[in-house]
Rosetta silent file (secondary structure, phi, psi, omega in degrees, C-alpha in Angstrom):
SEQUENCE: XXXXXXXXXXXXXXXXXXXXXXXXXXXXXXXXXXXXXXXXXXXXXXXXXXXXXXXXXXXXXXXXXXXXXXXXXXXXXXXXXXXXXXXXXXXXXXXX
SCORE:     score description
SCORE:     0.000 S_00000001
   1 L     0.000   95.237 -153.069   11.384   15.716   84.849 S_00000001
   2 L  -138.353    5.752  170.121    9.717   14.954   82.168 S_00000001
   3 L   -80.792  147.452 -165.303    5.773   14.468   83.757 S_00000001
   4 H   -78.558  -22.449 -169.490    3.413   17.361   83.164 S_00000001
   5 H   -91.701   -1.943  177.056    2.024   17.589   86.631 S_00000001
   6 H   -75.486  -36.994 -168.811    5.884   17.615   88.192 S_00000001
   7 H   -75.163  -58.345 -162.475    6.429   21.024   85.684 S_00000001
   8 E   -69.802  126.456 -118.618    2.875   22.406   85.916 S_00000001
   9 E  -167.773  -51.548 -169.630    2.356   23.403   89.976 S_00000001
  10 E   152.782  147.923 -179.621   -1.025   25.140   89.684 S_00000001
  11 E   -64.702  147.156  159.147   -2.460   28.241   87.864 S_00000001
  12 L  -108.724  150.691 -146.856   -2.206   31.737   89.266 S_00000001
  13 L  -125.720   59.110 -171.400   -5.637   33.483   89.215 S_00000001
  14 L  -119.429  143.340  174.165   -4.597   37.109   89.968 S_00000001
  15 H     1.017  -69.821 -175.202   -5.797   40.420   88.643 S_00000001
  16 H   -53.526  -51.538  158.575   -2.685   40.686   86.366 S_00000001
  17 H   -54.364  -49.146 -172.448   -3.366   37.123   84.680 S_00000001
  18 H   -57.158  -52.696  165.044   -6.882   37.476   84.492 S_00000001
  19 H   -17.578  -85.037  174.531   -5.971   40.504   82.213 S_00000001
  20 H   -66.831  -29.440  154.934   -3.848   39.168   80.369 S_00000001
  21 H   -46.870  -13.197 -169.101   -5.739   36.154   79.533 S_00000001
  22 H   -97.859  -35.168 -173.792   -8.430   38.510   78.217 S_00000001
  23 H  -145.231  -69.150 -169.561   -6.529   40.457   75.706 S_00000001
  24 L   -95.981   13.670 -172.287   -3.625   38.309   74.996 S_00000001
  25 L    67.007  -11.913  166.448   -4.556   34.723   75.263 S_00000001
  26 L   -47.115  141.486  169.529   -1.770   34.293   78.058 S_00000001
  27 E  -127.226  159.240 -167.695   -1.930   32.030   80.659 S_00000001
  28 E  -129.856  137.832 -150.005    0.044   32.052   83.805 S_00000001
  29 E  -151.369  130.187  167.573    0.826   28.765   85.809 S_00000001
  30 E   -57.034  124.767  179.509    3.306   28.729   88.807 S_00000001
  31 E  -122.974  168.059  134.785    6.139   26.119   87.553 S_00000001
  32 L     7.209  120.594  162.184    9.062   23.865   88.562 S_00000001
  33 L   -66.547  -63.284 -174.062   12.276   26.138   89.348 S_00000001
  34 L   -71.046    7.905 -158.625   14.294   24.014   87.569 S_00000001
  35 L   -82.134  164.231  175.347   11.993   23.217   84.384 S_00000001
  36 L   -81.577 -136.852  138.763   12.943   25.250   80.768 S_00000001
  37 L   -67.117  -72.590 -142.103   10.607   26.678   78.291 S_00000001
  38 H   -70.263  -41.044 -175.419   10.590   23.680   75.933 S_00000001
  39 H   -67.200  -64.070  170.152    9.162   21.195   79.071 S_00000001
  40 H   -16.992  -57.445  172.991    6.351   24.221   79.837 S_00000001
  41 H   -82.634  -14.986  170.441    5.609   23.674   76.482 S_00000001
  42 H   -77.573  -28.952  173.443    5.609   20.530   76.032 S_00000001
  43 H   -51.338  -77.630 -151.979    3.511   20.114   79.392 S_00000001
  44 H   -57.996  -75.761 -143.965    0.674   22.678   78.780 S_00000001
  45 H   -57.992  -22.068 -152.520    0.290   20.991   74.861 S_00000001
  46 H  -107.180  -67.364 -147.370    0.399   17.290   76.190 S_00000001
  47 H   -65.974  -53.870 -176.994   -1.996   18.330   79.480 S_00000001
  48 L   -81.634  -10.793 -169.766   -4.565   20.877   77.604 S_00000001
  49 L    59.186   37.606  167.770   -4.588   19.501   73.987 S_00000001
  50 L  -125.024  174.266 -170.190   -3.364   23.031   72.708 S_00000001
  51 L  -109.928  118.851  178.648   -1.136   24.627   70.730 S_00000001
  52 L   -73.255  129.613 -169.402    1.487   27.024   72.254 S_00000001
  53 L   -95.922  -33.355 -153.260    2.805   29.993   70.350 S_00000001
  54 L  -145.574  122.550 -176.071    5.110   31.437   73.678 S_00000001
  55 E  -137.229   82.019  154.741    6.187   30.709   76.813 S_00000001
  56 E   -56.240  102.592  173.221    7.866   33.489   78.884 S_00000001
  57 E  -102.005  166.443 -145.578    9.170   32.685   82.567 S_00000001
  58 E  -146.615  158.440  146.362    9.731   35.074   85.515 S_00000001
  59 E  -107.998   96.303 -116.620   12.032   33.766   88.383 S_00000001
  60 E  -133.103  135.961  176.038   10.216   35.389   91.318 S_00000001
  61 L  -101.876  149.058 -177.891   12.582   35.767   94.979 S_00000001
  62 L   -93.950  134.498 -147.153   10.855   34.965   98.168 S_00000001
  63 L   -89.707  146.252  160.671   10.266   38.295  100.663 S_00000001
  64 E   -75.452  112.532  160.237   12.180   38.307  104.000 S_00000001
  65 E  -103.499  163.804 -156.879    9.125   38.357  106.589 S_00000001
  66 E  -147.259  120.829  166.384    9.761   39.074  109.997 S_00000001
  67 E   -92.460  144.537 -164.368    7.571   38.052  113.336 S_00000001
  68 L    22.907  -96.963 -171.016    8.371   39.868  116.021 S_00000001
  69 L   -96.387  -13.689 -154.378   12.454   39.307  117.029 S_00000001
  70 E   -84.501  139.427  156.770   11.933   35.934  114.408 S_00000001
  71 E  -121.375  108.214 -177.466   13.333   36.512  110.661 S_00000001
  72 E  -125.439 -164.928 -155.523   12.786   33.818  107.794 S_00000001
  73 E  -141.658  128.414  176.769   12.558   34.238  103.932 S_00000001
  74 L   -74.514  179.819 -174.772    9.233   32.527  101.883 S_00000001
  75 L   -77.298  119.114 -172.696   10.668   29.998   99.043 S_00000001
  76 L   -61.260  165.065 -179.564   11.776   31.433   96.009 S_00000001
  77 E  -155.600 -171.459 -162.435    9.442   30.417   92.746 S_00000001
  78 E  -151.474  115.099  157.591    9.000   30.176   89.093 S_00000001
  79 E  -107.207  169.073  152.800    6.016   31.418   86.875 S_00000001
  80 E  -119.639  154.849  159.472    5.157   31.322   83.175 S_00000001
  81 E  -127.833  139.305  160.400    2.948   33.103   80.872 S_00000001
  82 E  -123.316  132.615  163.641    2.002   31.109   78.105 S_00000001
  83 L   -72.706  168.282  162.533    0.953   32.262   74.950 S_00000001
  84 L  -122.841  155.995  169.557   -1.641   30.184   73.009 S_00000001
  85 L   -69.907 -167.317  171.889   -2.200   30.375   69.321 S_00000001
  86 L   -87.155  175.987 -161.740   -5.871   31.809   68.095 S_00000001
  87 L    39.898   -7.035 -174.489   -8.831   29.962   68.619 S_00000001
  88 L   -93.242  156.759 -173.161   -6.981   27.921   71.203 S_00000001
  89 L  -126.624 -176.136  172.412   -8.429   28.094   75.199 S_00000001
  90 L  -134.006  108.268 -157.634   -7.481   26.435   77.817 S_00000001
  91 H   -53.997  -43.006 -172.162  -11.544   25.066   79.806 S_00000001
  92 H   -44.744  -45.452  166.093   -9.641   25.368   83.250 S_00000001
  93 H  -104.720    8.495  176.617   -9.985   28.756   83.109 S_00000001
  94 L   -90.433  -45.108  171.554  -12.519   29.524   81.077 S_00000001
  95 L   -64.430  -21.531  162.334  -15.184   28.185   83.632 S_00000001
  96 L   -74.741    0.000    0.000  -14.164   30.527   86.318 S_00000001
């Protein structure tokens, strides 16, 4: 797995990111389950042209919902927060 858009899945925009992007330069991007750290980072630096200080991941379980008598389970997932060094931004989210 070694393409950036197979690792990278899509940003998450939620109260809690927006935050942290804001006071800690973190960004937080829904990933691969099976990718590491080192591909995250190698991803965001090859896709954004920045430089990554940190890259934390969260391994997130998918809630049992239940319709009526019916019971299933959503799809387990994988975020990161990536750190950035100073001065670096990432435009994707800076325009929102």
């Amino acid at each position: 797995m070694t393409d950036a858009r197979q690792i990278l899945k899509r940003p998450l925009l939620t109260e809690k990111a927006t935050i942290a992007r804001e006071v800690g330069n973190e960004y937080v991007f829904e990933v691969a389950r099976d990718s590491n750290r080192i591909q995250i980072k190698d991803a965001v630096e090859s896709r954004f042209d920045v430089k990554v200080k940190g890259v934390r991941t969260v391994a997130v379980r998918g809630k049992i919902k239940r319709m009526g008598a019916h019971q299933g389970k959503r799809a387990d997932w994988k975020k990161a927060y990536i750190t950035l060094q100073e001065g670096s931004t990432i435009d994707l989210f800076e325009q929102m």
